[in-house]
Structure formats: structure tokens, C-alpha cells
TORKOL-4160 file (C-alpha; in steps of 0.2 Angstrom, whole numbers, padded with zeros to 4 digits, m for minus):
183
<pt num="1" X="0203" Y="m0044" Z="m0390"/>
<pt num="2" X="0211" Y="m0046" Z="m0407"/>
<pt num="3" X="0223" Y="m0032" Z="m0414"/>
<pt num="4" X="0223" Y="m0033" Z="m0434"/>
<pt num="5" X="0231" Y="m0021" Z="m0445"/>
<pt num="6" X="0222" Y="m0011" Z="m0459"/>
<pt num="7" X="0233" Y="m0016" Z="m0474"/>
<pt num="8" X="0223" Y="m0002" Z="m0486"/>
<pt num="9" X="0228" Y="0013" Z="m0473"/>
<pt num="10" X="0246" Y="0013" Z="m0465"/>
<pt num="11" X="0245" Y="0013" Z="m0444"/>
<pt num="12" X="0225" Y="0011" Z="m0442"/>
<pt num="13" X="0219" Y="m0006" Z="m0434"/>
<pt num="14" X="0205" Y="m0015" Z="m0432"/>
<pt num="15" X="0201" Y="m0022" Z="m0414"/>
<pt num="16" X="0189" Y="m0035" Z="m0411"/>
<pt num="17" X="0183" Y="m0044" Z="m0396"/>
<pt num="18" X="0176" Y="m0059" Z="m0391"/>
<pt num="19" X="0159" Y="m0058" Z="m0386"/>
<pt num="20" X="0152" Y="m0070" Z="m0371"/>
<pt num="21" X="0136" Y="m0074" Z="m0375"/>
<pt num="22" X="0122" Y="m0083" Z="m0365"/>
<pt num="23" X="0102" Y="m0084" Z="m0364"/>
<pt num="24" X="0103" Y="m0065" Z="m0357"/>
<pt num="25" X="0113" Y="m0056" Z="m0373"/>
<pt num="26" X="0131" Y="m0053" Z="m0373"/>
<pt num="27" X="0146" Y="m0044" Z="m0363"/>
<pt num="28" X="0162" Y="m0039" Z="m0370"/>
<pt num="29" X="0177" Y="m0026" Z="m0368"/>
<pt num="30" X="0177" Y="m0014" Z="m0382"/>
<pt num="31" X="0192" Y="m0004" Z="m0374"/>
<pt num="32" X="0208" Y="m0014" Z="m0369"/>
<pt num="33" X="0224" Y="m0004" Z="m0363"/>
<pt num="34" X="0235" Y="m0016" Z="m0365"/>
<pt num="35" X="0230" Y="m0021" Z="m0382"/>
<pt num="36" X="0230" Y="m0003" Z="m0388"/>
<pt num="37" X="0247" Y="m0002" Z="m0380"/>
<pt num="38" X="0255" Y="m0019" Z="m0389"/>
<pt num="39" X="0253" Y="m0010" Z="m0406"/>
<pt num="40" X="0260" Y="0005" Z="m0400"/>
<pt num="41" X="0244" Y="0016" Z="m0397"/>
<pt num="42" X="0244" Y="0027" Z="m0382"/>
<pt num="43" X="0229" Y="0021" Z="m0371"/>
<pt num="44" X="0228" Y="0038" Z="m0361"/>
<pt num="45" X="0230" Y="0050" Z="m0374"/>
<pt num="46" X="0211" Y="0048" Z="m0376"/>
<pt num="47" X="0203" Y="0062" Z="m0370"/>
<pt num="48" X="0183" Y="0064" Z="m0376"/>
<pt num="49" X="0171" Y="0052" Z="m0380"/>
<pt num="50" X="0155" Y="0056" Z="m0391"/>
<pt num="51" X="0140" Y="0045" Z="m0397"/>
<pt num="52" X="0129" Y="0048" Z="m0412"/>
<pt num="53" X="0112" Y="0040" Z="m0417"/>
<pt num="54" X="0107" Y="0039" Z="m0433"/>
<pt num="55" X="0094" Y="0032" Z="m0443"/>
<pt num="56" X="0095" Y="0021" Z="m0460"/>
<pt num="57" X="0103" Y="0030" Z="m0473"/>
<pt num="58" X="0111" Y="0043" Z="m0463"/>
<pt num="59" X="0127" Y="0050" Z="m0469"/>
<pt num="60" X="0140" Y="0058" Z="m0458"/>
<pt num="61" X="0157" Y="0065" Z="m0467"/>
<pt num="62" X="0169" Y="0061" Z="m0473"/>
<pt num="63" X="0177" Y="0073" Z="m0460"/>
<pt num="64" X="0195" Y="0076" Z="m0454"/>
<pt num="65" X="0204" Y="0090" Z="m0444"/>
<pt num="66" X="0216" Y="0102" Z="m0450"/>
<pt num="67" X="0231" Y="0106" Z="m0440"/>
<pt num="68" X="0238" Y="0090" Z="m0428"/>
<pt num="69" X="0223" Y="0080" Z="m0433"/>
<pt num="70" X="0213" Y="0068" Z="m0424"/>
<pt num="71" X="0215" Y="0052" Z="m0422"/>
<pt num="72" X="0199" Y="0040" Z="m0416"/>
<pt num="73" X="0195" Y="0026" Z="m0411"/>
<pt num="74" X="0176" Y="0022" Z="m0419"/>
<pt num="75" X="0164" Y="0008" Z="m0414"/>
<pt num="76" X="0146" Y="0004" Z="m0417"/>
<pt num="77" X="0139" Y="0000" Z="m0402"/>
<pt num="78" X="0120" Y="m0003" Z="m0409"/>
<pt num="79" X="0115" Y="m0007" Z="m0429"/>
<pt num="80" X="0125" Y="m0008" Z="m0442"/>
<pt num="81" X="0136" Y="0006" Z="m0451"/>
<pt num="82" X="0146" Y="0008" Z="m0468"/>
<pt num="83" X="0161" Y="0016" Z="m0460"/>
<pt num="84" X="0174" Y="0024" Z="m0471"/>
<pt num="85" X="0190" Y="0029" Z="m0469"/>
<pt num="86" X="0202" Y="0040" Z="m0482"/>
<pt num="87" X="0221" Y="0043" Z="m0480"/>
<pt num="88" X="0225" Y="0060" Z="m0483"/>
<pt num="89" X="0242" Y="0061" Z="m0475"/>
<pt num="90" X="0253" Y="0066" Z="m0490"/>
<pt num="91" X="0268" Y="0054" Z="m0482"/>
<pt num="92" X="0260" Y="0039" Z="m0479"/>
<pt num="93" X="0264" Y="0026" Z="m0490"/>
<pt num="94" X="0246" Y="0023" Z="m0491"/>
<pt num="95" X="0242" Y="0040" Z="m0496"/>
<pt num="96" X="0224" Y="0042" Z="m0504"/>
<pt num="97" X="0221" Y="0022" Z="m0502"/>
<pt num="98" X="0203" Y="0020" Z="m0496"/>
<pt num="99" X="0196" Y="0007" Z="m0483"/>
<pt num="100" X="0177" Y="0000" Z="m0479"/>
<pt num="101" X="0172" Y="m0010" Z="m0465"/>
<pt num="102" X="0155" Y="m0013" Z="m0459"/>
<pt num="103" X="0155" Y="m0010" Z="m0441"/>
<pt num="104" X="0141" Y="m0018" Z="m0431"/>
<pt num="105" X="0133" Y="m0019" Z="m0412"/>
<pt num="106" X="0135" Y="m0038" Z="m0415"/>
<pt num="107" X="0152" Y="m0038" Z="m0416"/>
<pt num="108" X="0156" Y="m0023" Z="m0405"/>
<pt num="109" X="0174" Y="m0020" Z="m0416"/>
<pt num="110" X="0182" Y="m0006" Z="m0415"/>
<pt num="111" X="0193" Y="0005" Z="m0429"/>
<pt num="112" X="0209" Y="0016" Z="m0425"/>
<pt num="113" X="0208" Y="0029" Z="m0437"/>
<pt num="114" X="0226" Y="0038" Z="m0439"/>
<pt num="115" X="0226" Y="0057" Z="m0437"/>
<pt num="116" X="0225" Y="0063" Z="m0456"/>
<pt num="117" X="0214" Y="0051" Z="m0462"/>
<pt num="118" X="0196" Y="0056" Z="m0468"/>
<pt num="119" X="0182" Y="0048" Z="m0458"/>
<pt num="120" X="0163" Y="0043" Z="m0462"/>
<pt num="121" X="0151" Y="0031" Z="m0463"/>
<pt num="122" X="0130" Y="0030" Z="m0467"/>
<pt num="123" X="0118" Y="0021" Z="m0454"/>
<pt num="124" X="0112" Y="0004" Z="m0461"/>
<pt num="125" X="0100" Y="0000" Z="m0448"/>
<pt num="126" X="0084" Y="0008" Z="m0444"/>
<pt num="127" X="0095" Y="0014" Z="m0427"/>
<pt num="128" X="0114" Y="0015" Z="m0426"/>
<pt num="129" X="0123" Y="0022" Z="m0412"/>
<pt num="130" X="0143" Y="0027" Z="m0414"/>
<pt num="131" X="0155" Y="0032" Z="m0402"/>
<pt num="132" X="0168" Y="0040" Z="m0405"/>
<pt num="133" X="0187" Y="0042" Z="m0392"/>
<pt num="134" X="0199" Y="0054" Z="m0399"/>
<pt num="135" X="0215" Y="0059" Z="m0393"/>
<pt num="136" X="0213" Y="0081" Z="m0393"/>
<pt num="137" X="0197" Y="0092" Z="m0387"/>
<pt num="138" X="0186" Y="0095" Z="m0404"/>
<pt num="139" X="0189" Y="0112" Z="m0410"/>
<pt num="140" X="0175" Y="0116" Z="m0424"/>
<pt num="141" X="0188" Y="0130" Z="m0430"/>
<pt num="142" X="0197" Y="0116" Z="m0437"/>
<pt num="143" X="0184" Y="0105" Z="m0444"/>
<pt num="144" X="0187" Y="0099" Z="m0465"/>
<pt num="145" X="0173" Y="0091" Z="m0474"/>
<pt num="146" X="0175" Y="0081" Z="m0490"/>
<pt num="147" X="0160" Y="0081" Z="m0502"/>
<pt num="148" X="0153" Y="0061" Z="m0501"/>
<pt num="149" X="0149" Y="0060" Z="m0518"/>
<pt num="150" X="0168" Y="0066" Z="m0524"/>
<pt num="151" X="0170" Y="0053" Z="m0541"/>
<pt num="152" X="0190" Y="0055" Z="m0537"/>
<pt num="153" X="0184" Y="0044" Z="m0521"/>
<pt num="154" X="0169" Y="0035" Z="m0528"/>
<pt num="155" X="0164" Y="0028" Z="m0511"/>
<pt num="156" X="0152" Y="0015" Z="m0513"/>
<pt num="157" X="0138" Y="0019" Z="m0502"/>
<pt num="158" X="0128" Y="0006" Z="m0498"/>
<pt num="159" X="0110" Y="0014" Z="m0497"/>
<pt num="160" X="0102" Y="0028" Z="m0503"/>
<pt num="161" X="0105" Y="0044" Z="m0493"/>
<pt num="162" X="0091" Y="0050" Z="m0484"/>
<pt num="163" X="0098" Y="0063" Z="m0475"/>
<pt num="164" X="0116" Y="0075" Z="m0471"/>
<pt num="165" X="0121" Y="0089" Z="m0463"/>
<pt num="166" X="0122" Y="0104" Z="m0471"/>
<pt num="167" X="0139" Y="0105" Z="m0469"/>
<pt num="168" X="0142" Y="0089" Z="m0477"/>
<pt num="169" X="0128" Y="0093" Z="m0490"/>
<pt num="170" X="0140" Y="0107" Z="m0497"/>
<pt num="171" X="0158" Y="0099" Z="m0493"/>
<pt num="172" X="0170" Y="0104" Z="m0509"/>
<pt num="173" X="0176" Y="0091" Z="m0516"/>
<pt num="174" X="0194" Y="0082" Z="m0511"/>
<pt num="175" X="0204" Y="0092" Z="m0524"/>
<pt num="176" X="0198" Y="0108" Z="m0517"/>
<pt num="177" X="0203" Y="0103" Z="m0500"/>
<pt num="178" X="0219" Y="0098" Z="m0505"/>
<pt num="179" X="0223" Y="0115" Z="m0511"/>
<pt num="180" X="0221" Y="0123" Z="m0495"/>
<pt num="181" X="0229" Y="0109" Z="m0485"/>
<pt num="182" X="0244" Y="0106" Z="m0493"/>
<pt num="183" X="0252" Y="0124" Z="m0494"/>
């Protein structure tokens, strides 16, 4: 497995493995202790692991958590996703700097996402499954949500959206959000 730094977003990586394949599909390791540990990540502060499935054009985010954060590590393990990430932490010399990566089930990478970075991506494939690891318990008290469609971010979504979540549907946008964090 192969550690790579995000150069757009300060601390974040990008780990690849390296999938054995044969007449019956593939296997790989998508979780390396070791590896998390040589770039100075803390293998067992993981705690939950979620999945997701969506279908093309789906949009989840861009979300964050207000308080410690969350840091995450995010893989598509089937299908393809746009995947987003936004760095919001107002000391990071890659403050507000944006980064897009296609994650896929072919390639079975995964992204570290540093706590105080938004996160989001859209479902490119009929079916996309995500996991998500993260490093504290979810509290829906401190769930932020960053409007998509914010012009200060322009992300370029890839597809059309065909459907959100309410709560992303009515996100402010990342000025509004700013106000309330950064007091």
C-alpha cells in the first residue's frame, strides 16, 4: 500500500493498494496499520465505521463537524464517486484550498481527510457504496452543512444532481458558516 500526500490540503493522504488479481476478481488490504502509522496517523483512534449506497447523481455534503472535528478515512468500495474535500481549518497553510479525486471500487484507495476539512462527493455509477472510519462517535448536535452549489467554492460536479438530502438541499452558504464558526 502506497501512502501519498494531498498537496491541495495540508496533512490529508491518499492510500492506495495494490490489488492481486486473477480469473476470480481481486483481493486487497484497504486498511494498513502500519502504513497509517509511517505518516504519523493513529491507527486505533478509529472508532465507527459507516457505509452509504447511493445511486448516480447522488450528492452527499459537503459536511464537517463543528467542535474537535472529524477526521476520516473515505473509500469507495463499489462504483465510482466524485469525492470532495475542503479545508476549513483557518491555520492551515492550505486554508480554503479544495481537492477532487475520483474514488473507485477498481482501485479500492482510500482518503485521510484531516479533522476541519469539508467532505463530499456525488455517486457516478448506477450503484456506489462509501465507507466511512472516523476517529470520534457521530454527534448529529454537531453536524455543519455547506450549501454545494456555493459560487465561492465552485465545485465542479461531474453530473447532474438527482437527488440530496434536505439538509444539504438547504446548506448556507460557506460565508454563512464561517460566521458562526470562527467566533
Amino acid at each position: 500500500m502506497k501512502a501519498t500526500p494531498v498537496p491541495e490540503i495540508d496533512g490529508a493522504y491518499l492510500f492506495e493498494p495494490t490489488p492481486h488479481a486473477d480469473e476470480r476478481g481481486f483481493f486487497c488490504r484497504t486498511f494498513d496499520a502500519d502504513v497509517l502509522r509511517s505518516v504519523g496517523l493513529v491507527p486505533e483512534a478509529f472508532v465507527q465505521d459507516s457505509v452509504s449506497r447511493s445511486v448516480r447523481g447522488v450528492l452527499r455534503g459537503l459536511h464537517l463537524r463543528s467542535g474537535a472535528g472529524e477526521a476520516k478515512l473515505v473509500r469507495c468500495s463499489h462504483g465510482r464517486i466524485f469525492d470532495v474535500v475542503v479545508d476549513l481549518r483557518p491555520h492551515s497553510p492550505t486554508y480554503r484550498n479544495r481537492a477532487f479525486f475520483e474514488l473507485s471500487g477498481e482501485t479500492q484507495a482510500t482518503l485521510y481527510i484531516p479533522a476541519g476539512c469539508a467532505h463530499g462527493f456525488q455517486a457516478l455509477t448506477d450503484t456506489a457504496d462509501t465507507s466511512y472510519r472516523i476517529d470520534r462517535p457521530h454527534d448529529p448536535a454537531e453536524d455543519v452543512t455547506i450549501a454545494f452549489d456555493d459560487p465561492e467554492l465552485a465545485v465542479p460536479w461531474p453530473l447532474p444532481v438527482t437527488s440530496m438530502s434536505q439538509r444539504d438541499r438547504e446548506a448556507p452558504r460557506l460565508a454563512e458558516v464561517l460566521k458562526h464558526t470562527e467566533k
